[in-house]
Every structure is written in C-alpha cells, then in structure tokens.
The first five atom37 places (N, CA, C, CB, O) and aatype in JSON, in Angstrom:
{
  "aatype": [20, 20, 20, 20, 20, 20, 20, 20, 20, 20, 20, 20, 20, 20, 20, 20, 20, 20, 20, 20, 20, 20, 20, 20, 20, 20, 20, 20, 20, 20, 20, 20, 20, 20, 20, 20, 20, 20, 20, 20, 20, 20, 20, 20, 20, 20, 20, 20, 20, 20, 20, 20, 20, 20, 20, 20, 20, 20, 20, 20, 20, 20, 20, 20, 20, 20, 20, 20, 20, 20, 20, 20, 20],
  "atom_mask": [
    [1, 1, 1, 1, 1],
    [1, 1, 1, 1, 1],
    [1, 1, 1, 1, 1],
    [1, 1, 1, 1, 1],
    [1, 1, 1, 1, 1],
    [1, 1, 1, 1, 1],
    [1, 1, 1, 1, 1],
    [1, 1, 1, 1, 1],
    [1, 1, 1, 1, 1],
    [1, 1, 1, 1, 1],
    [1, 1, 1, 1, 1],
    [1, 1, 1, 1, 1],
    [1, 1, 1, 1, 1],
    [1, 1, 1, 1, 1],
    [1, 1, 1, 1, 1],
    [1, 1, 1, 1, 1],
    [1, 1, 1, 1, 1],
    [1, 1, 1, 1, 1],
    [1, 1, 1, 1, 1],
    [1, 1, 1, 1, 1],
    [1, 1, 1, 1, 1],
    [1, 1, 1, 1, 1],
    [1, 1, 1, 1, 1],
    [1, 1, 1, 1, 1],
    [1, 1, 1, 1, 1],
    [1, 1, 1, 1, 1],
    [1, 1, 1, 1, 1],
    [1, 1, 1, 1, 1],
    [1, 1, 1, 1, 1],
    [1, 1, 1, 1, 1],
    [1, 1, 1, 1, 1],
    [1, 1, 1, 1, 1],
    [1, 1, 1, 1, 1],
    [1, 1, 1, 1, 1],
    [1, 1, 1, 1, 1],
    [1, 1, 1, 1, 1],
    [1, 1, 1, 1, 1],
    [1, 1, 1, 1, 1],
    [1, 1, 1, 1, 1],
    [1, 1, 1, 1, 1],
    [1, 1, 1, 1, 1],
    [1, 1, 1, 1, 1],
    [1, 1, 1, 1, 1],
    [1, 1, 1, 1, 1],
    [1, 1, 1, 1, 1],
    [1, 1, 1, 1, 1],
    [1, 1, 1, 1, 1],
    [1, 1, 1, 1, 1],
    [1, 1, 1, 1, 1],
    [1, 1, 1, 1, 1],
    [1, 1, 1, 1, 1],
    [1, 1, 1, 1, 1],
    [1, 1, 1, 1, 1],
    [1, 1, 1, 1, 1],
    [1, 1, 1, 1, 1],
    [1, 1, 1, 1, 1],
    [1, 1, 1, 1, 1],
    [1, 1, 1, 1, 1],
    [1, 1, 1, 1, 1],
    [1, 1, 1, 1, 1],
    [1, 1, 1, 1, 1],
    [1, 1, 1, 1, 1],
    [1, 1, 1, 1, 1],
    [1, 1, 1, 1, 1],
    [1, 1, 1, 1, 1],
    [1, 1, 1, 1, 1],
    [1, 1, 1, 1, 1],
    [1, 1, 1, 1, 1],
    [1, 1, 1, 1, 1],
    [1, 1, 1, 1, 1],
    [1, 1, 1, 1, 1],
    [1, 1, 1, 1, 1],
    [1, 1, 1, 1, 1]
  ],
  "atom_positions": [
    [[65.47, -7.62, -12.3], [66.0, -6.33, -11.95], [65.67, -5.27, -12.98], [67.47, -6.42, -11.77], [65.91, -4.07, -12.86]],
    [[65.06, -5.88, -14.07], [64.82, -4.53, -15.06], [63.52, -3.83, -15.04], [64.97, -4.9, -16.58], [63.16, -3.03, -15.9]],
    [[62.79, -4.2, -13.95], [61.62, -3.2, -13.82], [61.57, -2.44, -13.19], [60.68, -3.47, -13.6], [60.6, -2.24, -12.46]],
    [[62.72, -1.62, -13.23], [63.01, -0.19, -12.06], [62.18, 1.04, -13.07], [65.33, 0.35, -11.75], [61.52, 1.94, -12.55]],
    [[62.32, 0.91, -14.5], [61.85, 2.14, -15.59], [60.73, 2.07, -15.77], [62.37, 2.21, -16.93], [60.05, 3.1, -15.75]],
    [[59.97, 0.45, -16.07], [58.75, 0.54, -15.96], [58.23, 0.87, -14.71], [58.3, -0.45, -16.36], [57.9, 2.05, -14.63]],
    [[58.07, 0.24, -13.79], [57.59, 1.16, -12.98], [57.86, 2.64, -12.39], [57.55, 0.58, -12.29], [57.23, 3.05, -11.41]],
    [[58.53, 3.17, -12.84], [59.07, 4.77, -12.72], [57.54, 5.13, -13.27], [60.72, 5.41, -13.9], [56.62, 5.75, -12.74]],
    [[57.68, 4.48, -14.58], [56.91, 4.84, -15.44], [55.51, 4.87, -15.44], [57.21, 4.33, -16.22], [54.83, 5.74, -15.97]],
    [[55.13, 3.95, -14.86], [53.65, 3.55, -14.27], [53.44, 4.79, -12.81], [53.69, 1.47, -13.6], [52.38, 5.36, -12.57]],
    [[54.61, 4.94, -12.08], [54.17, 5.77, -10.74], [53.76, 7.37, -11.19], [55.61, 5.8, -9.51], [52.92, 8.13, -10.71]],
    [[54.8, 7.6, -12.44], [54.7, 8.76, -13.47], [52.86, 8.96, -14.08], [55.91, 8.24, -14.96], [52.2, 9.97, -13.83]],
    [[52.47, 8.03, -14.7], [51.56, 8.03, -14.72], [50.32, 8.08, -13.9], [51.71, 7.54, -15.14], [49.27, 8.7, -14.05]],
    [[50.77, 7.23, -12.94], [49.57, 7.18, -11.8], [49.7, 8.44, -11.42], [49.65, 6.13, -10.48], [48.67, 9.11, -11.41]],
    [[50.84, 9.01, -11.07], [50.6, 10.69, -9.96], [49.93, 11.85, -11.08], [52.66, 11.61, -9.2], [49.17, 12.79, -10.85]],
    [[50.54, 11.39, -12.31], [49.69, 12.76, -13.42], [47.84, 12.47, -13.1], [50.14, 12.33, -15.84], [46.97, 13.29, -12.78]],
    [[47.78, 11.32, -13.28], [46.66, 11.0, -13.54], [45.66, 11.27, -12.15], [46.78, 9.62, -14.07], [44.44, 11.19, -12.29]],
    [[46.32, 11.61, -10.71], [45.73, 11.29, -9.42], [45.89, 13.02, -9.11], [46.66, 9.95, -8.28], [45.2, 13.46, -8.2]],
    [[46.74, 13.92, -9.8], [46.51, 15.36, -9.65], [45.96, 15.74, -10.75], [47.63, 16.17, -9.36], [45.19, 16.57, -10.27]],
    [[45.77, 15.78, -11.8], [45.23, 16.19, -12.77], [43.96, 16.47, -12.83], [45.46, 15.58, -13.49], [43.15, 15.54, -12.83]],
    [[43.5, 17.95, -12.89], [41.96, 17.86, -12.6], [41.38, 19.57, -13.35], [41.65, 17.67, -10.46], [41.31, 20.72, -12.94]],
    [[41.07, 18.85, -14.64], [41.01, 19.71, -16.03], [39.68, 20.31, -15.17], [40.78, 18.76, -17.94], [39.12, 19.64, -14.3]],
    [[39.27, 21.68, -15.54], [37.92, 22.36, -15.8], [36.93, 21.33, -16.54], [38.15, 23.73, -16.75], [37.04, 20.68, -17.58]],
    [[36.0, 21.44, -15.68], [34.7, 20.41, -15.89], [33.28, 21.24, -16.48], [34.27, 19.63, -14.21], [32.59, 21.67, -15.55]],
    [[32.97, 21.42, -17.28], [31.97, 21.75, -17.59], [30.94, 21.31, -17.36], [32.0, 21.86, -18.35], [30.72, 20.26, -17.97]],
    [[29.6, 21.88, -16.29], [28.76, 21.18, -15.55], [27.71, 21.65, -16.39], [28.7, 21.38, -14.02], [27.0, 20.66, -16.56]],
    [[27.26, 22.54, -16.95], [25.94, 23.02, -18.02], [26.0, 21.67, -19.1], [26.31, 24.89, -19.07], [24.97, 21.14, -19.53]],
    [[27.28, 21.26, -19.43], [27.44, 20.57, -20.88], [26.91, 18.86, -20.04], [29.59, 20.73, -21.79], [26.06, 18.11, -20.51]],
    [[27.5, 18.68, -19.09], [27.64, 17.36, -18.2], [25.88, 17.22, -18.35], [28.5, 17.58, -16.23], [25.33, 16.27, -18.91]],
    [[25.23, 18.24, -17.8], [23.96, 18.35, -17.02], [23.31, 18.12, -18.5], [23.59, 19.93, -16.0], [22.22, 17.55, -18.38]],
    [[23.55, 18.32, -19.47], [22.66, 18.72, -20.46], [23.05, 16.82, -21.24], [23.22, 20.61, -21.5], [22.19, 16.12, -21.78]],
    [[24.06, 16.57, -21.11], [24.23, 14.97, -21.67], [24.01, 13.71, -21.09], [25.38, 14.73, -21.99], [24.13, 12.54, -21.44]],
    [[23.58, 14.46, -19.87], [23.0, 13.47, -18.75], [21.23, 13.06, -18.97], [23.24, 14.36, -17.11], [20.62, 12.0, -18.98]],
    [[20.74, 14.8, -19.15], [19.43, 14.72, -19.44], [18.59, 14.72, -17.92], [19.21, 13.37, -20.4], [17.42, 14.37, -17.74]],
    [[19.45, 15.17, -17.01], [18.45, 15.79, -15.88], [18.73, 17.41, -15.82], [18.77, 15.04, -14.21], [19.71, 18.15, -15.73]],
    [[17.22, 17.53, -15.94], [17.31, 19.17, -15.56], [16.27, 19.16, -14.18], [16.59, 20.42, -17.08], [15.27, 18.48, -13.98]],
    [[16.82, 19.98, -13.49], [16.52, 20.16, -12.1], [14.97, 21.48, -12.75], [18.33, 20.92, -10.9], [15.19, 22.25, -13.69]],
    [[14.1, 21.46, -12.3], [13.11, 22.62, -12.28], [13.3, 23.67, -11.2], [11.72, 22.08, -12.1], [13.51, 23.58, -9.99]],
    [[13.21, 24.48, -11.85], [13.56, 25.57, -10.36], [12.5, 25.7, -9.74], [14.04, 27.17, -10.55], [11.66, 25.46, -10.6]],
    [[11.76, 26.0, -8.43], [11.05, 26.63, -7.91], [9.81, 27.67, -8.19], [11.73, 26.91, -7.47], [8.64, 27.53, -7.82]],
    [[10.48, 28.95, -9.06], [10.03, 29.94, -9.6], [9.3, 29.58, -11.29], [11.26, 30.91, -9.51], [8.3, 30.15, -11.73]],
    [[10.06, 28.53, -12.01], [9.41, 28.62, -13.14], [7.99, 27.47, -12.98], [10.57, 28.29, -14.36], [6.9, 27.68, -13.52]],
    [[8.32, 26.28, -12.14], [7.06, 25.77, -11.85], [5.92, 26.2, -11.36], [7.17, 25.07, -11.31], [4.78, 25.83, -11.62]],
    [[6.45, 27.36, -10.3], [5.19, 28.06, -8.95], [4.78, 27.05, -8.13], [3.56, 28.73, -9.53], [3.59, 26.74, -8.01]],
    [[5.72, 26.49, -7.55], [5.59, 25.26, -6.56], [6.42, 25.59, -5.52], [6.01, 23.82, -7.14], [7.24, 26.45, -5.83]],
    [[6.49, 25.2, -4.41], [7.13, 25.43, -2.98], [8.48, 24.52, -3.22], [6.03, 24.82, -1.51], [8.32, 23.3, -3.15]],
    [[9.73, 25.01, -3.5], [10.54, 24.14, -2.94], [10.75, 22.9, -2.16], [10.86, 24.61, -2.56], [11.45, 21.91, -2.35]],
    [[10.05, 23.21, -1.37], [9.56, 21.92, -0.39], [8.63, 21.43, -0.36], [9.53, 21.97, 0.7], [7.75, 22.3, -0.31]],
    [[7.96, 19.84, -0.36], [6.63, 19.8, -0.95], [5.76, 19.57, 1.01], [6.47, 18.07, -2.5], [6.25, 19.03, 2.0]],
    [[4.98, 19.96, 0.92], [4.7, 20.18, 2.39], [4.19, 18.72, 2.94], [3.49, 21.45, 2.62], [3.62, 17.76, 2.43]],
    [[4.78, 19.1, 4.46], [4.18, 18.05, 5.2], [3.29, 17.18, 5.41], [4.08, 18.24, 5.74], [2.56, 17.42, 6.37]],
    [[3.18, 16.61, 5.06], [1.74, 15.43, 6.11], [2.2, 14.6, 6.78], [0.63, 14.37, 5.35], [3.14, 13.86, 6.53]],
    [[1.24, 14.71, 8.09], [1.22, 13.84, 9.12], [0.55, 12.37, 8.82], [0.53, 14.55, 10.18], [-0.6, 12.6, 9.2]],
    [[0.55, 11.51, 8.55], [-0.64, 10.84, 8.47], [-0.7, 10.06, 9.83], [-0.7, 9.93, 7.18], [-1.46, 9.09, 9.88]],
    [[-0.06, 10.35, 10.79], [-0.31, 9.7, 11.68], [-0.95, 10.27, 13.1], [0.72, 9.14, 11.74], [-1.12, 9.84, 14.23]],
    [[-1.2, 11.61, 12.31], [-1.51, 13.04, 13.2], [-3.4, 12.89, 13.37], [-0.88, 14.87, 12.01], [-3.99, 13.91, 13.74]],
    [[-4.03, 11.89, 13.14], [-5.37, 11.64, 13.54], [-5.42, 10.66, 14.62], [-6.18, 11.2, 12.43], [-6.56, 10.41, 15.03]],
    [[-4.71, 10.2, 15.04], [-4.41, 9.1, 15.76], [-4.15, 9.83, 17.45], [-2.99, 8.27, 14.97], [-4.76, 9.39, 18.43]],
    [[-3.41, 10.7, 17.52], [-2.99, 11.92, 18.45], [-3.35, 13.05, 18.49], [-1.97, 12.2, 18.41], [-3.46, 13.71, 17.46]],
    [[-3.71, 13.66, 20.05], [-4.34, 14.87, 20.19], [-3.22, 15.96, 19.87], [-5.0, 14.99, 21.62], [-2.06, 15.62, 19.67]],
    [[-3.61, 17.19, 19.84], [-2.85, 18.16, 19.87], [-1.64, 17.97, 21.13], [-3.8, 19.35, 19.98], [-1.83, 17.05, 21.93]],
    [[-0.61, 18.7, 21.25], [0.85, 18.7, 21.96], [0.0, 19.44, 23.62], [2.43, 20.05, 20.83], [-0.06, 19.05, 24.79]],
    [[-0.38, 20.35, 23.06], [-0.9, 21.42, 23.96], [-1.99, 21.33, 25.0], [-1.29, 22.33, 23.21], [-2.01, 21.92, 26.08]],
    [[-3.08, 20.34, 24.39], [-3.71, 19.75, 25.14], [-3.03, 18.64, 26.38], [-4.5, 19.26, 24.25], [-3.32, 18.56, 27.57]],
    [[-2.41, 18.17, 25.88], [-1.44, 16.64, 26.47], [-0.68, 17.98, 27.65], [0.19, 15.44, 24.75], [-0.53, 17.61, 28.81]],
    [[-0.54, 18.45, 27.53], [0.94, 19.62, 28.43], [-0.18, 19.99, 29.79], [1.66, 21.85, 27.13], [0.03, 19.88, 30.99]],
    [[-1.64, 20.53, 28.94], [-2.33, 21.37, 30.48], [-2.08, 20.43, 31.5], [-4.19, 21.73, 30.55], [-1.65, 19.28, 31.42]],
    [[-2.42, 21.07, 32.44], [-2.33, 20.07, 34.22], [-3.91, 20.34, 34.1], [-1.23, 20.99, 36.21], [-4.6, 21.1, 33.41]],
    [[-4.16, 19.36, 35.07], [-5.4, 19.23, 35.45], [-6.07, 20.41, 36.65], [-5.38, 17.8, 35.94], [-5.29, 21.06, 37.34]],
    [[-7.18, 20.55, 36.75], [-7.78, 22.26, 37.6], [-6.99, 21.32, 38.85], [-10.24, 22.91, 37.86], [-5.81, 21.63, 38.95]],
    [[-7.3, 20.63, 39.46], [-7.21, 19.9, 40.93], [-5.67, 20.19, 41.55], [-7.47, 18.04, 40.76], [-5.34, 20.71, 42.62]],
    [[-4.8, 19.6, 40.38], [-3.44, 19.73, 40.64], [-2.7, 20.84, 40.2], [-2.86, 18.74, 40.19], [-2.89, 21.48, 39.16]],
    [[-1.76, 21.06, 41.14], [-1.12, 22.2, 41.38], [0.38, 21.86, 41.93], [-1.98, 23.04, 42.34], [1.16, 22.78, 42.21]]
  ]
}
C-alpha cells in the first residue's frame, strides 16, 4: 500500500516530461549534425534533377499511338 507517492511521483514526472517542449535550436542541431542542405542558387543547379526516361526508346510517341487511321471514322 505504500506506493501511492511514488507513483504520484513518477506520473508527475512522466506528464512534465510528455508536455515539456523547450525552444529547439535548428541552425545549432543542423550544424552538429553536419548536414548542410545546398541551396539551389549557390550551386546553379535545378532543384530538381531532371527526368529520364530510360524506357522511352522502347515506345513511340503518345500522339502518334492516339491518331485514327485515314479509313476509319
């Protein structure tokens, strides 16, 4: 019957600990981690690195495949 305080005490803890949510410094995080993201602008590279098909020799154009034939109508 005498663990009514300790656990008070433990639920005390758990709820500080489960709301508690200090200012995070993400420059300092980012910098002790040792990834730096490159931006776009200082590389001169496309954000996105562009497409390839490689399976796009294999298949005609979309547009061709769509015409109807002269006959049919």
């Amino acid at each position: 019957m005498g663990r009514g305080r300790q656990k008070a005490k433990h639920t005390k803890v758990a709820r500080e600990l489960k709301y508690f949510s200090p200012n995070t410094d993400l420059t300092a995080l980012e910098k002790e981690i040792g990834h730096i993201v490159p931006t776009p602008r200082a590389t001169g590279i496309d954000a996105e690195p562009e497409y390839e098909d490689k399976w796009a020799d294999l298949y005609g154009d979309e547009s061709e495949a769509e015409e109807e034939p002269e006959g049919q109508k």
